[in-house]
NUKE-918842 format. One record per residue: x, y, z of N, C-alpha, C, CB in turn. Coordinates in pm, whole numbers, plus 50000, padded with zeros to 5 digits. Glycine has a CB too. Layout:
N
XYZXYZXYZXYZ
...
% end
This chain:
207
683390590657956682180598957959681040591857884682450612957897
681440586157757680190579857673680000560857771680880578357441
680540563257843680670548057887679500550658021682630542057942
679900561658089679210566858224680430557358339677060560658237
679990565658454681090558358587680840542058625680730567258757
679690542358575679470525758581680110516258531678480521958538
680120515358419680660506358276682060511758262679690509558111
682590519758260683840522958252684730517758379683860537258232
685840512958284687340510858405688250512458325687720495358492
689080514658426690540522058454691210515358332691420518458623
691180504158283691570494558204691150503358009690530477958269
689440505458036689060514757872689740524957896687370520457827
690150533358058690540551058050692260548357979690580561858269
693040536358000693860534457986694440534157769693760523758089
693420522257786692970517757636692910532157541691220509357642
692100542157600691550553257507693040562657484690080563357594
693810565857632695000568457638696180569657553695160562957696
695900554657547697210549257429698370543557603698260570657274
697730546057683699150542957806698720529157881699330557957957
699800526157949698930513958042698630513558202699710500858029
698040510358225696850509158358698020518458485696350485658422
699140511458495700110513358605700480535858543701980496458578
700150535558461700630553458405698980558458529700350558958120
698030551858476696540559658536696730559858674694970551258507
696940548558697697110545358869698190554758936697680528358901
699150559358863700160566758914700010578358958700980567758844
698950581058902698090601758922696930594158962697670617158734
696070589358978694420584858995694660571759102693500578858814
694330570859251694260559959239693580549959271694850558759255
692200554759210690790549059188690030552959041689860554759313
689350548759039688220552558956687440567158971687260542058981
687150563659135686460578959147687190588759197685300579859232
688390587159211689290596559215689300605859038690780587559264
689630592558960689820597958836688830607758766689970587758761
687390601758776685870612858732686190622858863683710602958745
686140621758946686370632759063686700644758972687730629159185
687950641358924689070650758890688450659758723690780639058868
688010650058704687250654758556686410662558579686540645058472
685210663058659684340667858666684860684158728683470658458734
685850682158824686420694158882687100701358786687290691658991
687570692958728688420700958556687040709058494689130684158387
685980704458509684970708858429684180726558521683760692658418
684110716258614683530731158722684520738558752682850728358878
685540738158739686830753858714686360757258595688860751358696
686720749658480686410759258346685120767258326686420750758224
683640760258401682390766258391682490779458474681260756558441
683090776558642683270790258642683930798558624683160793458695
685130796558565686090805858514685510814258382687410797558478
684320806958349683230813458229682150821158289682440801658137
681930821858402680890830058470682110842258554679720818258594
682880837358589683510846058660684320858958564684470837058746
684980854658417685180865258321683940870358283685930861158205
682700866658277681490874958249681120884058345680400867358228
680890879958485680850885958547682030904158589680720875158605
682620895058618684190909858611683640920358485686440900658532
683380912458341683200924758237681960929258248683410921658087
681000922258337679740936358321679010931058479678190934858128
678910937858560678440934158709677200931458710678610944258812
676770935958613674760930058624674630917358575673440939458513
676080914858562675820894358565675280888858672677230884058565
675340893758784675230895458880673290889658955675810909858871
673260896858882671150892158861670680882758824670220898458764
669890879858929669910861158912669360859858777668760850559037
668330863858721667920862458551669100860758491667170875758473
669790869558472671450866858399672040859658450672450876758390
672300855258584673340845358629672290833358570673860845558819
671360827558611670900811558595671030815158392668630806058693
670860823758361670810822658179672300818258197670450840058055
673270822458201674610824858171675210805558228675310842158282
674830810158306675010793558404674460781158328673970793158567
673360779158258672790769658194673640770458064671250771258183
673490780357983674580780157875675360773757915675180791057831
676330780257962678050772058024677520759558058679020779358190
676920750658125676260738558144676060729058028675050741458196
675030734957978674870726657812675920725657698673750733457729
676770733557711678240729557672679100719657724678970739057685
679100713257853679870708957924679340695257993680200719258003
678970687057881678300674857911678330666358087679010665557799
679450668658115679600660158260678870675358333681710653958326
679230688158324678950695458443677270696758458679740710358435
676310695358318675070694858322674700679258397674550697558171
675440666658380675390656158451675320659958607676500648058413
676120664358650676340670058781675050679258830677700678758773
674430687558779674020697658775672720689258820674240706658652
672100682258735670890674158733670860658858781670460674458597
672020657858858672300640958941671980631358845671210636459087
672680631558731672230621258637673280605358702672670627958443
672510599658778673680589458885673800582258744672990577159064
672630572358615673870564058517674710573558480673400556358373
675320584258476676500588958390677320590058468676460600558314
677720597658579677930600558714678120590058848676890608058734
677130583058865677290577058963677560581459076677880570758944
677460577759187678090586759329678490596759355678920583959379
679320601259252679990615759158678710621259212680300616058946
677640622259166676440632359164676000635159316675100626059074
676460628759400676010629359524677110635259652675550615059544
678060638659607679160638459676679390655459715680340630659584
681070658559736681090669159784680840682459709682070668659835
681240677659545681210687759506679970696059450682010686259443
678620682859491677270689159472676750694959616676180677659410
677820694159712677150699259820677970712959818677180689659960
678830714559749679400726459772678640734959683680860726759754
677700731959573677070737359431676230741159564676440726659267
675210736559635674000737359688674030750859784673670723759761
675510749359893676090755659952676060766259935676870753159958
677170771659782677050785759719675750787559674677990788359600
675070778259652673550782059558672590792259729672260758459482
672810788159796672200790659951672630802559955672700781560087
674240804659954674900816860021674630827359918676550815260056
674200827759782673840837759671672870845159662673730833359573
671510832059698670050836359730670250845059849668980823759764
670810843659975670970852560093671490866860095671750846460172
672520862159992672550876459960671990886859882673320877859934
671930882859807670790889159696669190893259779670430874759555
669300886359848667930888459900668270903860020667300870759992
669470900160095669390909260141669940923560109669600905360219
669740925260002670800935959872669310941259811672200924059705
668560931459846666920932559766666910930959661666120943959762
667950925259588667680921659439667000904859383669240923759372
666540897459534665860885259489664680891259605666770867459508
663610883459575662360882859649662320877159764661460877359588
662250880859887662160878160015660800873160050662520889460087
660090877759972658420874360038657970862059985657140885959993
659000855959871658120841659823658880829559942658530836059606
657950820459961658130811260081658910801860019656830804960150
660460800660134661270789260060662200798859966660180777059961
661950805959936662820813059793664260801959712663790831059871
664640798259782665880792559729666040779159664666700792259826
664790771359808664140761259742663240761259600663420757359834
662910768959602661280777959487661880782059379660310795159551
663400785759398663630791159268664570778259176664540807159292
665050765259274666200757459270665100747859147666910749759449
664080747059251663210741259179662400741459039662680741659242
662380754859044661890758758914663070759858776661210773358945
664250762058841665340764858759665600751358674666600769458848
665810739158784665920727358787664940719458635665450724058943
663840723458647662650719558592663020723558409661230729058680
663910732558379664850733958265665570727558241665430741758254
666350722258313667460710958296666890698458266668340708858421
665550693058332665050676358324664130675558252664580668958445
663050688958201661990684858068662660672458035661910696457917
663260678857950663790670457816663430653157819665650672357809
664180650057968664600633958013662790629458011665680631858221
661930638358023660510637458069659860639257944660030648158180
660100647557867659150651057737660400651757661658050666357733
660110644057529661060644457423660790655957322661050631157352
659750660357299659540674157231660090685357314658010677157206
660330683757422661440699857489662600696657469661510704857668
663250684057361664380688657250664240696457122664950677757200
663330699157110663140708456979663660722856986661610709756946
663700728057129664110738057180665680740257145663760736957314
666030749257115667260752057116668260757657236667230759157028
669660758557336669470760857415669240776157466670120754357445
669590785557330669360802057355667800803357411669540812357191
667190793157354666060799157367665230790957526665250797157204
665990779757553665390774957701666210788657808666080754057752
667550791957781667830798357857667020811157835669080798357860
666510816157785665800829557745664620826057838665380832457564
664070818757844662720810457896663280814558064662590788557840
664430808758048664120804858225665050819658309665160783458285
665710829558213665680842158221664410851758265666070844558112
663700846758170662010849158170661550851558301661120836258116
661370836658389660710832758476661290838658582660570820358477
662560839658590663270841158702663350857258761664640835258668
663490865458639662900874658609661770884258696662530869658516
660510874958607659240880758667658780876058775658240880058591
658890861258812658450856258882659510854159072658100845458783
660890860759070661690858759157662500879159177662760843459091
662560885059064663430894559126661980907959111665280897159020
662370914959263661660927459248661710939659143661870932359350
660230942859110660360950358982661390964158951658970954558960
661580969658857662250981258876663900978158837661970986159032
664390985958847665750989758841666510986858940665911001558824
667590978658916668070976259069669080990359050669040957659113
669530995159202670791002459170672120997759164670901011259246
672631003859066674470994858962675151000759105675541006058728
675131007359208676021006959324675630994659408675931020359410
674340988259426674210977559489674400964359419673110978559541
674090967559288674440956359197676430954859174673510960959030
676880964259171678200961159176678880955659311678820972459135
678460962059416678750952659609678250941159570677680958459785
677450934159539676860921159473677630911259413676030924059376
677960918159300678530913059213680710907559278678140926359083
680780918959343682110917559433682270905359529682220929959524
681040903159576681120892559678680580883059615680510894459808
679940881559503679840868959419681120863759370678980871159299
681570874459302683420871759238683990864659354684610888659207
684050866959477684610862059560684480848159604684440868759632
683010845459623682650833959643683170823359542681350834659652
682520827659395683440823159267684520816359292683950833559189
685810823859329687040825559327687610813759431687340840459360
686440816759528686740805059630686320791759617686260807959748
685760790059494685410772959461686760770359371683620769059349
687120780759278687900776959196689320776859291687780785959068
689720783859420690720780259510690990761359533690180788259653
689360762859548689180749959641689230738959515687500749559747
689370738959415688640727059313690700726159223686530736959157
691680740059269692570740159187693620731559279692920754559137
693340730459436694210723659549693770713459505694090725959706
692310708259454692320694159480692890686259362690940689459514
692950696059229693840687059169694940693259152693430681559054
695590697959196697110701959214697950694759310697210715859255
696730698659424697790696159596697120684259645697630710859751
696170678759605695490665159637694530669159774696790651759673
694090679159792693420681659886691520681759831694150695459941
691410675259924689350670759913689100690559886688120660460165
688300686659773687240702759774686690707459865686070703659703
% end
């Protein structure tokens, strides 16, 4: 991880180990097989952290709370914020592959719903793009302006709670009967990355 997918081989993953090359190769048998697997180790645990939040209170459910909740879990989880923001030196190819098309995928199928539940804004143009974008724009300050490290991350996520908020969900009260149908088929969707991410390192099957 401190090396990035570039500079690192199988030879340092070995070294750090304490084992030798022929032990890595025996479970891994590449390089990007091996980060593959890491990173998927990482996006089960992130959502297995949105998905127990979610279950204990359904208005996780709201995109303000989901992108807050989501960036937290992120900024804890050094490779999954890599992922998150295509950082290719850390990552490499990693950032481009299936398991950011499956992020994009669910990111698509969430906005659709929500929108049609009426709990995201239908009338702003693009919405998914508009909001990916703006969300996004939290994650990369930093790499852009070195004073948006001064920030702490409660308080960027509070920020982009904020925005998402006023500027993406319709005003008012949503209703907790539509917010809980919501929240059910989010769990689900959830459930079905973490299906798909537990075959691939269990049963060796592509995400």
């Amino acid at each position: 991880m401190r090396l990035g997918y570039r500079k690192v081989t199988i030879e340092d993953v070995a070294k750090q180990a304490d084992v030798g090359k022929g032990t890595v190769y025996l479970h891994w048998r590449s390089k990007e097989a091996l980060f593959t697997a890491l990173v998927i180790r990482a996006s089960i645990e992130l959502t297995e952290e949105l998905l127990g939040r979610l279950r204990a209170d359904p208005f996780e459910v709201l995109p303000h709370r989901f992108v807050r909740s989501s960036y937290l879990a992120a900024v804890r989880r050094p490779m999954m914020f890599a992922l998150l923001t295509g950082d290719t030196e850390l990552l490499g190819k990693l950032s481009q592959g299936p398991l950011r098309q499956i992020k994009l995928q669910s990111g698509t199928h969430y906005s659709q719903m929500m929108i049609a539940r009426g709990l995201l804004r239908g009338d702003i143009p693009h919405v998914d793009y508009t909001m990916r974008a703006t969300i996004l724009g939290f994650y990369l300050l930093e790499h852009l302006d070195r004073e948006a490290t001064n920030f702490a991350a409660e308080a960027k996520a509070d920020a982009i709670a904020h925005v998402v908020r006023h500027g993406f969900e319709p005003a008012g009260v949503p209703d907790p009967s539509v917010v809980a149908d919501a929240a059910a088929e989010l769990a689900a969707l959830l459930e079905g990355f973490l299906s798909r991410g537990r075959a691939w390192i269990y049963e060796g099957r592509a995400p």
